[in-house]
N, C-alpha and C positions, 0 to 999 in steps of 0.2 A: 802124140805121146804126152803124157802129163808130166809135167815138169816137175823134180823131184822138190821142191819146195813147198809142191800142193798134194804131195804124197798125205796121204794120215799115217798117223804114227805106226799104226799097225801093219799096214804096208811094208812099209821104209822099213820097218826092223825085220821084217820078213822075207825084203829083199836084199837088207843088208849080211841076214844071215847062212844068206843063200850065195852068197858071195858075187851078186849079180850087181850091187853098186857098194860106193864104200860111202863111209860117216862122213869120212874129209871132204866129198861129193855133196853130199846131201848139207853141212853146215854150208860148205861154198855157196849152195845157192839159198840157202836162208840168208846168209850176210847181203847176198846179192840184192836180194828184194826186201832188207831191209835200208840198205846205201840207196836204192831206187824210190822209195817210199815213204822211210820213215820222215822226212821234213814237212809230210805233208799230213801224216799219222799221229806222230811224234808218241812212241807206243813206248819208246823204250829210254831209261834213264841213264844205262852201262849195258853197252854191249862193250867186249875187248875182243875183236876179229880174233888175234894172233893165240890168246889165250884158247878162246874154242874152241880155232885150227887143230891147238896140238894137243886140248883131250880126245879127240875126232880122230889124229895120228896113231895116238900111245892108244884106243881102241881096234883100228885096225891092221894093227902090228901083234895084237893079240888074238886072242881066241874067244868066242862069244861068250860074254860075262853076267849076261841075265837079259831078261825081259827085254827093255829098253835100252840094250845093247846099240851105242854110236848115236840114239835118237835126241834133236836137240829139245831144249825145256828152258821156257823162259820163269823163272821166279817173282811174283808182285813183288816189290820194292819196300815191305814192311817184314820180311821173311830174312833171315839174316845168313849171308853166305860169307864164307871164311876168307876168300880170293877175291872178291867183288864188295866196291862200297856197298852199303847199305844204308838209304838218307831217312826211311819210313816218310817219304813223302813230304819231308820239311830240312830247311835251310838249316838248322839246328845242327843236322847230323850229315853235313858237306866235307864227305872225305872220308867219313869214319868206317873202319872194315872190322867187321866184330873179330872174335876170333875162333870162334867156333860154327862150323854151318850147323841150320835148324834142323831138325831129326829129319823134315818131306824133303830138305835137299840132301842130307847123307844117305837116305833112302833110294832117293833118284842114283846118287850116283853108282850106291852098290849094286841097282840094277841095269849099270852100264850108260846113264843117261850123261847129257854133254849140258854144261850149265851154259847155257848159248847167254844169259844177260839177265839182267832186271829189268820188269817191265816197271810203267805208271801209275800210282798209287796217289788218292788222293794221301792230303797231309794226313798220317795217323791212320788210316782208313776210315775216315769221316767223314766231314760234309763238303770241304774246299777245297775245290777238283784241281785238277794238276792241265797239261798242256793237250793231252791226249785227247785226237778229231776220232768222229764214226767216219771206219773206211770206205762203206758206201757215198759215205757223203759228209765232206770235209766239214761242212756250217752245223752240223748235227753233232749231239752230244752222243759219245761211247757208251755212257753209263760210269756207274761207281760204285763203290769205290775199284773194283777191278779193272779198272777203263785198260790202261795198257795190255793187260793180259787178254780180254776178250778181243781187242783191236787187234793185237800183234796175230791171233789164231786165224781171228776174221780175214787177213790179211794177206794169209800165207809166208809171212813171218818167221815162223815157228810154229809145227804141229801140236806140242802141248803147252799148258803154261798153268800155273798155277795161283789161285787167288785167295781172299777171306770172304766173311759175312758175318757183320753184325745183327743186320736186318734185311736188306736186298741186293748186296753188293756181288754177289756172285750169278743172280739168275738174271736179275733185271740187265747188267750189260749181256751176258750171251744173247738174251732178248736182244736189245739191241742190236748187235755186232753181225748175230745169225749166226749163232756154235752153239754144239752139244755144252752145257754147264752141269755137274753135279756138286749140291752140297748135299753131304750126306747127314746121318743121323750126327749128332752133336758128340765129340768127342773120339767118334770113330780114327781122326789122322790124327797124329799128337800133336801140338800145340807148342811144342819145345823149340825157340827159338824166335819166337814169332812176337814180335810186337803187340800188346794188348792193347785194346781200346775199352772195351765194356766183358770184361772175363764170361758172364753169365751165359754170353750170347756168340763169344767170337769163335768162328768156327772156318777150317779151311775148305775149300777148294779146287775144283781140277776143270778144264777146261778142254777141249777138242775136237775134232771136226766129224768125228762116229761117233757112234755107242761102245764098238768095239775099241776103241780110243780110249773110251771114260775107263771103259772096265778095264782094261788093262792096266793104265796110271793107278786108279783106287787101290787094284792089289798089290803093285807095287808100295804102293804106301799102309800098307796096312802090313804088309811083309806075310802077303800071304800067298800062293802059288796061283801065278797068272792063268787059267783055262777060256777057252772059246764063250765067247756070250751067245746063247741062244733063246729063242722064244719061250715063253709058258707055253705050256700042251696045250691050253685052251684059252678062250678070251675069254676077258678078267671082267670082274664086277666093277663097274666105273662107281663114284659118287662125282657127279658136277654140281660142284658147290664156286657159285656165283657171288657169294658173301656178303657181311653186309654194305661193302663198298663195294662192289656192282654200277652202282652208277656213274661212279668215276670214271671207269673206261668208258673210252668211245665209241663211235658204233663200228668200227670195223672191231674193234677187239669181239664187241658184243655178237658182231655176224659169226667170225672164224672160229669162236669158241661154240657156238650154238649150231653151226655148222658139223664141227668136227665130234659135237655130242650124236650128232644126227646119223653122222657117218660110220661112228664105232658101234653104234649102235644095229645099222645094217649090216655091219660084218660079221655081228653076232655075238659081241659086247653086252652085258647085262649095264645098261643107264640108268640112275635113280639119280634126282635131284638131291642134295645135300645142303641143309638150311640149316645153319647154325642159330641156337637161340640168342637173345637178348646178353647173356652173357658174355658172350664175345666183344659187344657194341665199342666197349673203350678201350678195347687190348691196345691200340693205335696210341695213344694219350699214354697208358702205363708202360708202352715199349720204352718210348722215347725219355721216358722220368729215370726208369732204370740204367739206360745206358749214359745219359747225361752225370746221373750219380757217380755211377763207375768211372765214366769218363774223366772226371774231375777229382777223382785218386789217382787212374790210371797215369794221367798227363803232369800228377805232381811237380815230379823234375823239372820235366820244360819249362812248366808254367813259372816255377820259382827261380830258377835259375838260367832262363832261356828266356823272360816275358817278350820281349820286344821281337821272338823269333816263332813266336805263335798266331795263325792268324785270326781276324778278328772274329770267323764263323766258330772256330774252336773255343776262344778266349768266352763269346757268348753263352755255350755250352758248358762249359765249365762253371762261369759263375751260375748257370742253372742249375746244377747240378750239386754245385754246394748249396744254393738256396734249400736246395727240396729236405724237408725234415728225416730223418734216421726212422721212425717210427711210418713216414709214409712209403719210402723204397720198403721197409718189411711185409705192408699190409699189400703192396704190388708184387710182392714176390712172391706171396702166399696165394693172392690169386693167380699167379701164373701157375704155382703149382696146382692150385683146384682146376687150372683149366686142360692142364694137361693128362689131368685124367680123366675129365669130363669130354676131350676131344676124342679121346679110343675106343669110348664108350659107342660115342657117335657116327663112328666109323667100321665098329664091328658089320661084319660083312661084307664089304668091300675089299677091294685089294688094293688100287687105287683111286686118288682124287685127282679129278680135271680142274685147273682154274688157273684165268689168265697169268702169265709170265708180269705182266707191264700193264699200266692204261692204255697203251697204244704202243703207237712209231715212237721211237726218239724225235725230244722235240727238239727244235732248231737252239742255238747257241749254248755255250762251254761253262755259264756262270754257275747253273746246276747239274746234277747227273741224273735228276728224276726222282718222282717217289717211288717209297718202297710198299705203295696202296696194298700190293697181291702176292707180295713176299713177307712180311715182317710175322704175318697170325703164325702161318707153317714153321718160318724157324723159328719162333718164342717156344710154338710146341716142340722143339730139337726132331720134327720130320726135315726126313728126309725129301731133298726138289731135286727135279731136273726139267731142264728148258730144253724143251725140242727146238731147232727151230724152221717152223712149221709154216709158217704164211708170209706174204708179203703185202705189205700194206698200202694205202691209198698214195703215198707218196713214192714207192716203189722200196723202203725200207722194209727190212726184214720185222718180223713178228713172231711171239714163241708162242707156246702152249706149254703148261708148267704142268707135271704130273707131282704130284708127293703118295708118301708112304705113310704106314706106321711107323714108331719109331723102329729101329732094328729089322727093318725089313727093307733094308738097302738091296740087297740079290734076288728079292722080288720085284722093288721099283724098275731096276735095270732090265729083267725077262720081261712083264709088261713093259715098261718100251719100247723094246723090238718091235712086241706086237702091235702098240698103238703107229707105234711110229710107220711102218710099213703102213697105214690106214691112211694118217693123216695126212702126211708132206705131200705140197703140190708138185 
């Protein structure tokens, strides 16, 4: 029998509302196998046992209250919850408890969900990672900036959890970890409550171990009525686009994707290569210029009032960030806009794109969480991603395959899915 901790969310609410287990059940053994776990994890910043206990009670002493009725959810630690510190990932903010929760957690709770903790955020969700090991493999890095949230899912922790992304910080740890991740189109959850890093680009998050997982959590956040996730009636026009860092990944990335082209492609998948032009080549160099600019508004405060509580990868970025001239973040902005409409151009006729989650496996040690080589193009274009994950790598870590959308075409990405996904996982 599968132990209700490694339940998915959709499950667990299905059989919580079938009165076949209860919430208070189900958090028990999430806390369980986090006391068993997390020192070696270290996924989570505030879990409060007693407090999650008894939203888990005062749920099943009532009557089923939505969706996510009794299910628990861990919140990344830059998301502000009204009952739980909230540090955003830095020594700065030790103790502080805002006072209002951010909209994705008043959301979760009006559809019944139990705020089980805060997960591990790097500082700010930036580049200076926090404590949190990959649970496959404690010497391996989780990823970032959502490290706690993908470990804690990865982990059986907690069924859902939720994260951001400025540039890879949502797909590349699912990569990592081996959980369904979606970030969706740009703007789609609201943003109210949530710590900024780079505005232009910061975008939330959800995390799970299904599809039927993700879809569920999204509609809830979006406040819009949960229904059954199923296939597209037919298989969808792929574009594999390989991009123009391609050769960054490795070669197992290189087989599993060229593989799984091969594959959708015999189930009766329309495949065409997707080659972006020379336009693209420096999106990588203008990501980075924009979010360094913002960043070093965004981090104001701290920086002025807090210096000696900022670390030095941040403090670096910021002074980048003020270097870069006003007239140059403009002319980056504007090519990002020429390029966002030059990408859907590009894409007419397709439904969805293939291209890798990650370069590879997570690589060994905690100093960094990885680049963001195969995630930053898709979300500068505010597509929509989601990490399958799909293969397992030469070191016996997990590996994803990333699908994206067009923009707003999030309930497409999700039906193709199903269907790739049922193709490709070993």
């Amino acid at each position: 029998m599968t132990a209700l901790n490694e339940l998915t969310a959709s499950e667990a609410a299905r059989r919580i509302a079938a009165g076949e287990i209860t919430s208070e059940a189900l958090v028990r053994a999430c806390l369980e196998r986090i006391e068993a776990r997390d020192a070696d994890v270290a996924a989570w910043v505030v879990v409060d046992p007693e407090y999650a206990l008894e939203q888990a009670r005062v749920l099943d002493a009532g009557p089923v209250s939505g969706p996510l009725h009794g299910i628990p959810v861990g919140f990344k630690d830059v998301i502000d919850t009204a009952d739980l510190p909230t540090r955003y990932g830095s020594p700065i903010y030790e103790g502080f408890v805002p006072e209002a929760d951010a909209a994705c957690v008043a959301l979760t709770r009006a559809a019944g969900g139990v705020v089980l903790g805060k997960t591990v955020t790097t500082e700010f969700a930036g580049r200076h990672p926090g404590p949190t090991a990959n649970p496959h493999n404690p010497a391996h890095t989780p990823g970032g900036s959502s490290s706690g949230s993908a470990a804690a899912v990865a982990d059986f922790q907690v069924p859902l959890a939720m994260g951001t992304q400025t540039a890879g910080s949502m797909i590349r740890p699912s990569a990592y970890c081996g959980v369904y991740g979606l970030k969706p189109t740009f703007g789609l959850f609201s943003f109210a409550g949530v710590h900024d890093l780079a505005e232009t680009f910061d975008t939330l998050g959800v995390m799970g171990r299904s599809l039927d997982d993700i879809a569920l959590f999204r509609a809830v956040l979006m406040a819009i009525d949960a229904v059954p996730l199923e296939a597209a009636e037919s298989p969808p026009r792929i574009g594999f686009c390989r991009t123009p860092l391609w050769d960054e990944a490795d070669k197992a990335t290189h087989d599993h994707l060229e593989d799984a082209a091969a594959r959708l492609a015999r189930a009766g998948a329309t495949v065409t290569d997707l080659d972006l032009p020379s336009d693209f080549n420096d999106l990588l160099t203008v990501t980075w210029r924009i979010i360094v600019f913002e960043m070093a508004r965004a981090l104001a405060h701290e920086k002025y009032a807090h210096p000696d509580g900022v670390s030095g990868k941040a403090h670096s970025m910021i002074v980048d960030g003020e270097a870069t001239p006003l007239e140059t973040y403009l002319d980056d902005m504007r090519l990002v806009e020429r390029l966002r409409s030059l990408i859907h151009e590009l894409v007419d006729g397709t439904d969805i794109i293939l291209t890798p989650s990650a370069v590879g496996e997570a690589h060994v040690g905690h100093s960094d969480t990885g680049p963001v080589t195969f995630n930053f193009l898709w979300h500068v274009m505010n597509m929509p991603a989601l990490n399958i994950p799909a293969f397992t790598g030469p070191l016996g870590l997990p590996m994803g395959a990333q699908l994206v959308a067009c923009r707003f075409d999030d309930d497409a990405l999700l039906r193709h899915a199903v269907w790739v996904d049922r193709h490709i996982r070993s």
